[in-house]
N, C-alpha and C positions, 0 to 999 in steps of 0.2 A: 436739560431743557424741559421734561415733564416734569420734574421737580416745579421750577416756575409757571408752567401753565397749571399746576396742581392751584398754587400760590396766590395766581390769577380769579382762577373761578372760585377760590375763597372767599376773595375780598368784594367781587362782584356780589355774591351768597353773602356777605356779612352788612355791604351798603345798601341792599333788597330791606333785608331786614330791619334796618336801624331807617330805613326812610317808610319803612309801613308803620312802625314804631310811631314815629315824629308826623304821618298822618293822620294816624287814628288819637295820637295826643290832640292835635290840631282842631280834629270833629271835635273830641269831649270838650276843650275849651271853648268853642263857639256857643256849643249847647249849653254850657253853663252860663256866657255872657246872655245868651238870650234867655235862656230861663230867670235870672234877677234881675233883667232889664225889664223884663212882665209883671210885676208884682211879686218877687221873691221876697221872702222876707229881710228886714234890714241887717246886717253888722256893722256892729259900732267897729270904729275905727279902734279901739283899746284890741279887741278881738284878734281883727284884722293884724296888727302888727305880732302881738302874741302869737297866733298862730304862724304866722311867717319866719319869726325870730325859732318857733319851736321845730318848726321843720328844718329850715337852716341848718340848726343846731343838731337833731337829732341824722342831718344826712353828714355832717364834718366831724361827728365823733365814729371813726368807723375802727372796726378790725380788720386791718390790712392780713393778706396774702397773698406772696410770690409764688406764679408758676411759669419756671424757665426765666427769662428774662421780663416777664408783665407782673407787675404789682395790681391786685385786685383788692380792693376794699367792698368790705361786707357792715352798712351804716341802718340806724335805729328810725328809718323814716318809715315805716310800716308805723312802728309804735307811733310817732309823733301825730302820724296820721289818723288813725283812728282815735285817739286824742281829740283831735281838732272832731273828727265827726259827733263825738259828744255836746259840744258846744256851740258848733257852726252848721248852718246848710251846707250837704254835700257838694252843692256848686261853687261855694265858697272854698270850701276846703280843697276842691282841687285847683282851683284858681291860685290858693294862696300857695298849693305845694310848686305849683310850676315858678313863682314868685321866688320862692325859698332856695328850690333846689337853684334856680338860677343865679341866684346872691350869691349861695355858697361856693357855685362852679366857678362862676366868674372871680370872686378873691382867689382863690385859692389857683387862676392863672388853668384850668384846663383848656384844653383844646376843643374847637370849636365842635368838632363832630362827635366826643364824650358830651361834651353839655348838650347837645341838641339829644344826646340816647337820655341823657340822667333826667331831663326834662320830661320828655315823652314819656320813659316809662315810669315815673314817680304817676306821673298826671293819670297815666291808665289803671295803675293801682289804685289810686286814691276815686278815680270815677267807681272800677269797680266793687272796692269796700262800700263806698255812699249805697249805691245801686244792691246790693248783697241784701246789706242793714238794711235797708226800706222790703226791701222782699219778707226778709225773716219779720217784717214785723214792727219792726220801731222806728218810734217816730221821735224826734227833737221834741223836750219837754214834755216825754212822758214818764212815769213814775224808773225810777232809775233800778230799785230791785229786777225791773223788767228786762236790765238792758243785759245781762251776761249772756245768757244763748245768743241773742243777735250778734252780738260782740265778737262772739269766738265765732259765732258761721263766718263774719265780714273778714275777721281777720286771717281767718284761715285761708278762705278765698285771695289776699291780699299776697299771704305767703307764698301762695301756689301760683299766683301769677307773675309773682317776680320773680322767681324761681325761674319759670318756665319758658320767660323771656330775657331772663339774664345768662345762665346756662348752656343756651344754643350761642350765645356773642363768644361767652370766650372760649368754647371750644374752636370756634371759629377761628378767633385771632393767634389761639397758644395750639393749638394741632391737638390738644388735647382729646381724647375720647368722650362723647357726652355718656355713656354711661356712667365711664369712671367717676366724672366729676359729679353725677346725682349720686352713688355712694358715695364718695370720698367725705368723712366727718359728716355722715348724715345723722347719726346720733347723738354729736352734740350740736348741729342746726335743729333739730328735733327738740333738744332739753329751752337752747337759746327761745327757740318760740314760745313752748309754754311759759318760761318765766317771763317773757314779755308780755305775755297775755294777761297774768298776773296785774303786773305795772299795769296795761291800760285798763282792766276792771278794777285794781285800786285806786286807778287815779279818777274814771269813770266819777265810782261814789263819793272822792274829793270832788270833785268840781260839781257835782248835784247840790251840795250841801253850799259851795260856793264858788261862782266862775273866777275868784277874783285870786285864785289856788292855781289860775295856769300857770303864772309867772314862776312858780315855783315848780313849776315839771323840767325845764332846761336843766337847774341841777340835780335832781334826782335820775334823770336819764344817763346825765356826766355819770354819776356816781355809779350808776347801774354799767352802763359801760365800760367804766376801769375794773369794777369786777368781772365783767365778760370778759373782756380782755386778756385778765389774768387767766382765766383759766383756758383761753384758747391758747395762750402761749404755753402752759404750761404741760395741757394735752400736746400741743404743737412738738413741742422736744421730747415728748416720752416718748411718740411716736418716732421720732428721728432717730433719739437712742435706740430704740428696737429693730428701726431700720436697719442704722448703723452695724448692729448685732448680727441681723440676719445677712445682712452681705459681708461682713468678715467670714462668717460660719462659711457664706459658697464660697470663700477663697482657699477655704481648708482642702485644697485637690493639690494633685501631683501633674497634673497635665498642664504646660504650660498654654497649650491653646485654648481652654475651658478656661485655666485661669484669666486670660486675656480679655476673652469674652464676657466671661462674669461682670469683670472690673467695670467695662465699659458701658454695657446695660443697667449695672445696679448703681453704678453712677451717677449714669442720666437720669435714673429717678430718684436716687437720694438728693441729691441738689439742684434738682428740676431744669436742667442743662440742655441745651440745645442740642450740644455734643461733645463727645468725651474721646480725648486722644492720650494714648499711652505711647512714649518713644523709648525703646531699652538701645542703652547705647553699645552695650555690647555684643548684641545680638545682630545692632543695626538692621531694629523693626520697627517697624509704625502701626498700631493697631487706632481704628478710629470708626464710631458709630455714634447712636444712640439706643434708647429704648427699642428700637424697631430690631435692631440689631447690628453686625456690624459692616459697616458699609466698604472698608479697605483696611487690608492687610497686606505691607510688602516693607521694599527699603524706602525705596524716595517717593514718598505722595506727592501728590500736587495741593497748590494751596486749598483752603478748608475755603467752605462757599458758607458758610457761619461769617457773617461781619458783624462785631462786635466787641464787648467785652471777653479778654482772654484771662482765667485765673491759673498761672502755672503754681505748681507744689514739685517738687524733689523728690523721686523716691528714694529714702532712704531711710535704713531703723532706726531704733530706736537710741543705738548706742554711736550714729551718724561715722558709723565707718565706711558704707555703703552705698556708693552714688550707683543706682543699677538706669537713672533715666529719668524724664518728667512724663507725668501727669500733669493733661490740661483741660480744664472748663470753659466751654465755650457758651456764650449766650449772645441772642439775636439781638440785643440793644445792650444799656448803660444796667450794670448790676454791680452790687454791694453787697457782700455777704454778712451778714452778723456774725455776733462773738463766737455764738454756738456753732455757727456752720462754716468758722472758721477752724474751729478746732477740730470739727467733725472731719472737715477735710485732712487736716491733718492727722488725725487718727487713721481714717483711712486708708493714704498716702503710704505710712508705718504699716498697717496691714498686707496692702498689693505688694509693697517693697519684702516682705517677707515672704509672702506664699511667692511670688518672682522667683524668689533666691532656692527657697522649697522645690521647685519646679524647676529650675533649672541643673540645681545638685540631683534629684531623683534622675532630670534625664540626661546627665554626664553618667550616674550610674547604672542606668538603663544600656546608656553606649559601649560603656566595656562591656557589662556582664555581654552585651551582644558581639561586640570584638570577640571577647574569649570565648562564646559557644559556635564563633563565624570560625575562630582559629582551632577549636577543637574536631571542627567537621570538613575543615579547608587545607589544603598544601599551601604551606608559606610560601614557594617557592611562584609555582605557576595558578592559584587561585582554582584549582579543583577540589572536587570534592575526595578528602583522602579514604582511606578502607574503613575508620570509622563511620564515616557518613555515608558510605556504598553498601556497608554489611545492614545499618541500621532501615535503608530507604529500601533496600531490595529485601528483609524482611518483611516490612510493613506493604511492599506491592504484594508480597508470596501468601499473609496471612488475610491478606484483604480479598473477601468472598467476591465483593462486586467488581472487582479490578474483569477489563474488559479485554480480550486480546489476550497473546503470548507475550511471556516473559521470558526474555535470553538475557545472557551475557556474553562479551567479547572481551578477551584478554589478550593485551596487546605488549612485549614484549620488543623493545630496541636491538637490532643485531649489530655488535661491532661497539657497543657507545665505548665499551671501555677503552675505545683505541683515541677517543675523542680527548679522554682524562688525561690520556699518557700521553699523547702527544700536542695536544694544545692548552690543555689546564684544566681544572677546575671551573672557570667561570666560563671559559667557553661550552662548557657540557654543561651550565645551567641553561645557557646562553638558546643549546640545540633544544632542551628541555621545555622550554617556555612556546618555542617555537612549534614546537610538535604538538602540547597541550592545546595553544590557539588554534591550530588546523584542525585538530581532532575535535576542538567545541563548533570550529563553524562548519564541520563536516556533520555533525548528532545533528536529530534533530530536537525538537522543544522539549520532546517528553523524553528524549534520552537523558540519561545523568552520565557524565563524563570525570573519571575519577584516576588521581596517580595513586598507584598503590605504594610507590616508593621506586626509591632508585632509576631505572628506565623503563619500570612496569606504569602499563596504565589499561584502565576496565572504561568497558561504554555499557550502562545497565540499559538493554532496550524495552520498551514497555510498551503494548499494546499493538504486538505485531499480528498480523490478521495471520499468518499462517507459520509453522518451524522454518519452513524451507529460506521465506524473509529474512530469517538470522544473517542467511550466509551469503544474500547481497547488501544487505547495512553491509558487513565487518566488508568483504572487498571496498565496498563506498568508502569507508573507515581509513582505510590500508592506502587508497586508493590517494589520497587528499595527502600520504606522505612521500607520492612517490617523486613530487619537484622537487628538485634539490633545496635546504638551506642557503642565504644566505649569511654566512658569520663572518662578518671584522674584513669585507670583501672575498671572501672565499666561497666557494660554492662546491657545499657537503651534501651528497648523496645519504641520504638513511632510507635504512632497511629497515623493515619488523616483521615478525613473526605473531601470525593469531590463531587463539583456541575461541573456538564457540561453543555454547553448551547452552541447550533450554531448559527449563527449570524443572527438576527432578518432579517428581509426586510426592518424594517427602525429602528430611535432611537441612531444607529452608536453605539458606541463602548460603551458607555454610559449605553445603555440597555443592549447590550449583557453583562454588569459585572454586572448589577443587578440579570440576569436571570439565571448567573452560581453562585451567590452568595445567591439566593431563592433556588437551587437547589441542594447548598451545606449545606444547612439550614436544608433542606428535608432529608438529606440521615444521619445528627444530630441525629434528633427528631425520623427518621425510624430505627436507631442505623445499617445501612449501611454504606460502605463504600463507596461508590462512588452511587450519584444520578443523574440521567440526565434530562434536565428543562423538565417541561412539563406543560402545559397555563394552564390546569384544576385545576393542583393543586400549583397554583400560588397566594398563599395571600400576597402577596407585589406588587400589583401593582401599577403603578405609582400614580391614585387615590389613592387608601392606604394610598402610601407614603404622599401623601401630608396630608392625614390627622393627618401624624405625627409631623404634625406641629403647630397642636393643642391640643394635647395633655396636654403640661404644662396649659391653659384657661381650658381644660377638671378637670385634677384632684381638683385644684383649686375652680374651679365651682362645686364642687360634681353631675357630668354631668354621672359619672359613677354609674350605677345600678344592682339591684339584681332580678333576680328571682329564684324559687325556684320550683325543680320538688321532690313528692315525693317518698320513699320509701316503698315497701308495701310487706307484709308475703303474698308471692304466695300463701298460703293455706287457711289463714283466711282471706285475703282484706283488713288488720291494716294497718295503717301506723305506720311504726316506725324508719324512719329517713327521711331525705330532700335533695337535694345537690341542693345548690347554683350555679348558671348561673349568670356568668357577663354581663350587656349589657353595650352600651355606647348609651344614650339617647341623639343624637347629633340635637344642637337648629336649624338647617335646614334639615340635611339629615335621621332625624328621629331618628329608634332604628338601628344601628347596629352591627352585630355578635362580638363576639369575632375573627372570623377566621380572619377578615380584620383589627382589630387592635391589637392584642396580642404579634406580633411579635415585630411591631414597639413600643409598649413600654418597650418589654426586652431589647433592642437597645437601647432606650431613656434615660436611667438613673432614669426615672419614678418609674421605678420595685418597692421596697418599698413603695413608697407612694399609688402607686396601690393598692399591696398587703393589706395596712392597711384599706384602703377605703372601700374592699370587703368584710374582715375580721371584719369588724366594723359591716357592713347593717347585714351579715350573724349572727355574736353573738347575735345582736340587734332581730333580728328576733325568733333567738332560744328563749333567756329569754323573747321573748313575749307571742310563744307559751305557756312555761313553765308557766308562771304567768297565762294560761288560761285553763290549766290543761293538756297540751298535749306535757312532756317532750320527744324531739324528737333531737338526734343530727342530728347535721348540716355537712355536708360535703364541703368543700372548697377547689377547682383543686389549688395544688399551681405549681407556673413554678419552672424548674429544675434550675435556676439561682438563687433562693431564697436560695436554699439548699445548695451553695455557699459561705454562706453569716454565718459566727460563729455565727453574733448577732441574726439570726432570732428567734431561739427558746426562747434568753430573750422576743422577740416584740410580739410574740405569748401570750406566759402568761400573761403578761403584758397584755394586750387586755383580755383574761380571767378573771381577777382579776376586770379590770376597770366594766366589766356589769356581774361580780359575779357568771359565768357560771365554774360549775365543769369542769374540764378538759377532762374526756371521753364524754361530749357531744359535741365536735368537732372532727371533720375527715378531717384528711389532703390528699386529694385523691395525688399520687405520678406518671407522666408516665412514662410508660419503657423505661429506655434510658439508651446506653451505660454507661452514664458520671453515672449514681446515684452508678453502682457495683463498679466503680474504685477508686474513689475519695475519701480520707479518708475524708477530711472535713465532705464531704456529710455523713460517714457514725458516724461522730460524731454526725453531726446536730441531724439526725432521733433517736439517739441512745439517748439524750438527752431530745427530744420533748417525745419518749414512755415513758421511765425513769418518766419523770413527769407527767403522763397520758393520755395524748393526743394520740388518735388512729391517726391509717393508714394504706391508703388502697393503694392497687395497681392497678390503671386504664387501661381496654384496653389490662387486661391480654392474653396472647398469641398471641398477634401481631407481639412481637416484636421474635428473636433468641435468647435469651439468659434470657428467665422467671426461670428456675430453680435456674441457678447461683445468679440471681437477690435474690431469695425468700430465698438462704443460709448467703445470708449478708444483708438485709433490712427488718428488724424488723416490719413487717408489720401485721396488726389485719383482714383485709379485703382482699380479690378477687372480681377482677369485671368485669365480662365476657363483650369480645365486642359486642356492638349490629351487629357486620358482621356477626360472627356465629350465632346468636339470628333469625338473619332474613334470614337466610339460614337453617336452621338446619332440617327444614320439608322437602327439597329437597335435599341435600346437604350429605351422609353419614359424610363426613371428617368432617364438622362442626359440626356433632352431635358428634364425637366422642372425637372432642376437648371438647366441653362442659360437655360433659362423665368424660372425665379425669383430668378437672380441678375442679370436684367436688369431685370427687376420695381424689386428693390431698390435697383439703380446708380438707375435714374431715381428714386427716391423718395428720396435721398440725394444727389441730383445727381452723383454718381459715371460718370466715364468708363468703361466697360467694350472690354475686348480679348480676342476670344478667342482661343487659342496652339494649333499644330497645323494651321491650316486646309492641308487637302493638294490639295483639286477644287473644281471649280466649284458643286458641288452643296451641299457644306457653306456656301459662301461663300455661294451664295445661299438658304442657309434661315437661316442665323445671322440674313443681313440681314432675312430677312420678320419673323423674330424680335423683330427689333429693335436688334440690335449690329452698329452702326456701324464698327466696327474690328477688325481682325484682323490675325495672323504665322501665316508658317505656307512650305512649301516651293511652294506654287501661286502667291505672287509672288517669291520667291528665296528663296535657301538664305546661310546667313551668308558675309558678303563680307568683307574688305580695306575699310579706309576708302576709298580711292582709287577701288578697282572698284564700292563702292556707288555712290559721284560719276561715275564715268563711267556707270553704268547710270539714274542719274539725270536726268543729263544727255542721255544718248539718248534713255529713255522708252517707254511702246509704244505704236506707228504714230507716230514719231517725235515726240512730243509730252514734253516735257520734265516732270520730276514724275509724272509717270504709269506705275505701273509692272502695271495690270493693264487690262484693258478695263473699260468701265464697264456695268453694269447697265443703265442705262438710256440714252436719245436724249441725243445735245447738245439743253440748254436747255428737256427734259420734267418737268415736274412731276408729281412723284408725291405719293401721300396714302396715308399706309399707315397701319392704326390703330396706337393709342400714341404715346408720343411718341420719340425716336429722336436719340439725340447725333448730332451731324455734327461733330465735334472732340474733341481732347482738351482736354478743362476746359469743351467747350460743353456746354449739357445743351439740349433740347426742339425741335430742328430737326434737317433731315440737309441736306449742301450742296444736293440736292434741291429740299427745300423753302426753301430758301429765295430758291431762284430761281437757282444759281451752278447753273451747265453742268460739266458733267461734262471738258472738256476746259480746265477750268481747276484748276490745280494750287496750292495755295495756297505764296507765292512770298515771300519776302520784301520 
């Protein structure tokens, strides 16, 4: 709609124009009929037609040029005109130009409101040269040497006024720019002039010498004309060539949206087109504009508001294997292109059709290389970012000075998927996989990155948290988003997981910070929490550690790994009556050390079994040594929760029993509280198999954890073993005495052995007892021994009494009555050797 009100006050602006024109023609001709109607001087009628026929003639021989759909002719009637004023009264002369050019209009079929412009403005030209010439000076039949300065003031003037009111019309009519069009070939309108100037000062001095030499200016004009001609055509196409050149050169891009653009714009003014439409049919696009730029890009345009001639071309190369779509030319009326700028087109056509094909090969290989840097930084599976692109993005947060806010991570950990594998498949555990990734992305927020690290690990990098403490309600937020069950294949799965947080070290970079959210997802495992936050104290994977897990395989190998052994002891009498085995690693530089520093890293290693058999070897070995020396004592042996994992262990167990001949209830498989033992059926095969065939078991570090009761209803276990945290609290501490209260409560109500761990004095040893627990470890009867040095300290005894390794509570042969009832063995329940009459100086013996 602006478009045609634009349109509107154009043509209102261009009929203004062309009727002040056709007024002011209007004046000059009255003025002239009255000025020869007064005494002007006479023209013969020879003159008279002369002149008319010259003007005629010199406005029908023109140099046409198209711009867009209008043909403009550019005609020799300046010359003819000033011609005529050598030989006629100016009044004359524009009388006869209106005369002339109107003959001319009229053959030649123009239309009524061009011949009222061509009329007008010849006439105003021709008044103003007459008027010019008489100013500079010269008069009709005066010496004709005199006439060239006037000549060239008049005509100059003549130039500049047609110029000046031809110019503003067809910008008007073609939308054209008037600047553009006052330089456009102003250098050879400039040369065109001078040599015309020429013509009328040579022809000037011919007609001095003889007026009867006009007849013979119509062919000289011709003839001057075919040579103008030539060479506007011939500048005309050097330019087009160059054009042509230069808008191939901007197709030389790889961008097919540039290229698009280019096309269109250098188009419309290579072939002076109203509008220029590109269709790629395989893209199914439609690019269309002009000069201005481009006005629609999409699939389905609406029809072009161009009525007109259409010139469609193919794009296609040069070797026509290639149909990629047309190119099309649009112009505002009836066009016909020449030879030249039919080829031009099709040169063209051959050009876009290649930079197209150029530009679309770049950006198919623009799309892989981006697939492949998308897939080298993404999980195929569920579209995270995988540990390549979480190490590289949390480097670049860590080494960026201006990064704003804390940086943490959260490592998050699936419990249980494996049971998802074994008992629904494979694709259902991608199934839970995808499902868990989508919650944990619409759980993050914009600036988290949310990444699988593999298998049922996944990392949320957080950035720009305003304080540490923030870590640790994101990851519940985190945690939090899985606690709805799945649905899969109509089934509704409960998933669990496990998280470490860790904020970003002060050095180590991104590297450390995923070890220390991965020790402290580890932590919140083993503590059966769900989410644990790092913390250096309780950090046994340090990077020392680590490294030491790289000797591990020379370690097993080596039988580098070792035992000792603390014992068991009847809090009431001072017997000993069981042991439990202490793993050490006796490393050939760095000495003896703990468990705490390697344990982890060989559940990780793959070692696990071989360990396990190594320790389970020294510990049997030891028992059937005792036993061969009179002092059958089982052995207790920590096994890790990965073992219990594992269908085969319970055959490798026995197996190992059998090989050094040891009955089966003299080993004790101590078990930690951990989420994973109540849920896992594996797990609850294993243990159900290992009791089944006699092997006890006890459950370590009772009450630690939240979930001992649930534990103690699905895990078939013979033993309780109070922590030494309550043990060494329990004289200051009510709540610790009352835990220790109530889990002996329950051992007797469950027939359950109980031990408490830690006993260090005599004062603990003897309130446990008044308690009720029969048994205890701790450093107040010995600190872990050598299997040998146990036997010999066994064999000593104290006050030489063999067996005995603490004093007893009470008299040889006293009966005591304490209320409750009170184990006096492991696997006895409801007596203590006490009561049942056994003296304290008897040690129970094989």
């Amino acid at each position: 709609m602006a478009s045609e009100d634009r349109r509107t006050e154009t043509d209102r602006r261009l009929t203004s124009l062309v009727g002040l024109v056709v007024v002011l023609a209007i004046a000059s001709a009255a003025a002239s009929v009255v000025k020869l109607s007064t005494g002007g001087p006479a023209t013969s009628p020879a003159i008279w037609i002369a002149l008319v026929s010259l003007i005629a003639v010199g406005f029908s021989v023109k140099v046409r040029i198209r711009v867009r759909a209008t043909n403009h002719a550019f005609a020799w009637t300046e010359t003819a005109i000033m011609i005529g004023l050598a030989v006629a009264p100016a009044s004359t002369v524009t009388l006869a130009t209106g005369c002339g050019i109107a003959l001319a209009m009229i053959l030649t079929r123009v239309t009524p409101f061009k011949t009222a412009f061509g009329v007008g403005k010849n006439m105003l030209v021709a008044t103003t040269a007459g008027w010019v010439l008489q100013l500079a000076g010269w008069r009709l039949g005066e010496d004709i040497t005199q006439a060239a300065l006037p000549f060239t003031i008049a005509y100059a003037a003549a130039v500049v006024l047609d110029e000046a009111i031809t110019l503003p019309v067809i910008s008007m009519a073609t939308g054209e720019r008037l600047p553009t069009l006052f330089k456009e070939d102003w250098g050879l309108r400039v040369a065109a002039a001078l040599a015309r100037l020429l013509v009328i000062i040579g022809t000037v001095f011919i007609l001095q010498a003889d007026g009867r030499f006009l007849l013979a200016v119509p062919p000289l004009v011709l003839s001057l004309h075919l040579l103008y001609s030539n060479r506007v055509k011939a500048r005309t196409e050097q330019q087009a060539w160059q054009r042509l050149a230069r808008t191939t050169d901007a197709l030389n891009v790889v961008d097919l949206d540039q290229v698009l653009t280019t096309a269109v714009t250098q188009a419309a003014e290579l072939f002076s087109a109203n509008e220029v439409e590109i269709e790629l049919r395989d893209g199914r696009r439609t690019v269309r504009g002009g000069t201005g730029g481009i006005a629609y890009d999409g699939e389905a345009p609406e029809a072009s508001r161009v009525d007109g001639t259409v010139l469609p071309v193919t794009l296609e190369g040069h070797d026509h294997t290639a149909d990629l779509g047309v190119l099309r030319l649009r112009f505002a009326g009836p066009v016909e292109l020449s030879e030249r700028e039919r080829y031009t087109l099709r040169t063209f056509a051959s050009a876009l059709c290649t930079a197209v094909r150029n530009a679309q090969a770049y950006a198919e290989l623009a799309r892989i290389a981006a697939e492949h840097a998308y897939a080298a930084t993404h999980d195929a599976l569920t579209g995270l970012s995988n540990r390549r692109h979480l190490l590289d993005e949390g480097t670049e947060q860590l080494t960026n000075r201006h990064a704003e806010g804390v940086t943490a991570l959260v490592l998050i950990d699936l419990n249980h998927f494996k049971e998802v594998n074994d008992t629904l498949g494979h694709g259902a555990g991608d199934r839970v996989l995808m499902q868990v990734a989508d919650r944990l992305r619409a759980a993050a927020r914009p600036d988290d990155l949310v990444a699988r690290l593999g298998g049922d690990e996944f990392a949320v990098l957080l950035r720009g948290l305003p304080a540490p403490a923030v870590a640790a309600h994101r990851a519940e937020s985190l945690l939090g988003a899985l606690h709805e069950p799945l649905d899969l294949d109509g089934m509704r799965i409960s998933v669990e997981a496990s998280g470490g947080i860790a904020v970003a070290p002060a050095s180590g970079g991104m590297a450390e910070l995923l070890r220390r959210a991965d020790v402290a997802m580890y932590q919140a495992k083993r503590a059966g929490q769900q989410v644990s936050t790092y913390a250096p104290a309780r950090d046994t994977a340090d990077l020392g550690r680590l490294t030491l897990g790289g000797e591990l395989p020379r370690a097993v190998a080596d039988h580098e790994f070792t035992v000792t052994f603390q014992p068991i002891v009847d809090l009431g009498s001072g017997a000993a009556i069981g042991a439990e085995a202490l793993a050490r690693w006796h490393h050939p530089t760095h000495g003896m050390i703990d468990p705490l520093h390697f344990l982890e890293a060989v559940e990780r290693s793959g070692l696990l079994p071989a360990f396990t058999e190594a320790i389970l070897d020294q510990a049997l070995i030891a028992a059937g040594t005792w036993r061969a020396a009179g002092f059958d004592l089982p052995v207790s042996v920590n096994m890790s929760p990965r073992s219990l994992l594992d269908p085969r262990f319970p055959g490798a167990v026995l197996a190992r029993l059998r090989a050094h001949d040891l009955p089966p209830d003299r080993l004790v498989l101590e078990l930690t509280e951990t989420l994973t033992l109540s849920q896992l059926d594996v797990v609850d095969q294993v243990l159900s198999r290992l009791r089944d065939s006699g092997v006890r078991l006890a459950l370590d570090d009772f009450g630690t954890g939240y979930s001992s009761l649930s534990l103690l209803s699905r895990i078939p276990v013979h033993e309780l073993k109070i922590d030494r945290s309550f043990v060494s609290t329990m004289e200051t501490a009510t709540e610790a005495a009352a835990v220790i209260r109530s889990t002996l409560d329950l051992g007797r109500s469950l027939d359950l052995t109980v031990v408490a761990e830690g006993v260090e004095s005599e004062p603990q040893r003897r309130a446990l007892w008044e308690l009720g627990c029969a048994a205890g470890q701790g450093h107040l009867f010995a600190r872990p021994l050598p299997a040998g040095a146990l036997l010999a300290a066994l064999q000593r005894g104290a006050g030489g009494r063999p067996g005995i390794l603490a004093p007893p509570l009470h008299d040889a042969g006293a009966v005591i009555r304490l209320p409750g009832r009170r184990t006096g063995g492991r696997g006895r329940t409801g007596t203590s050797p006490a009561s049942t009459g056994q003296t304290a100086d008897e040690p129970r013996r094989s």
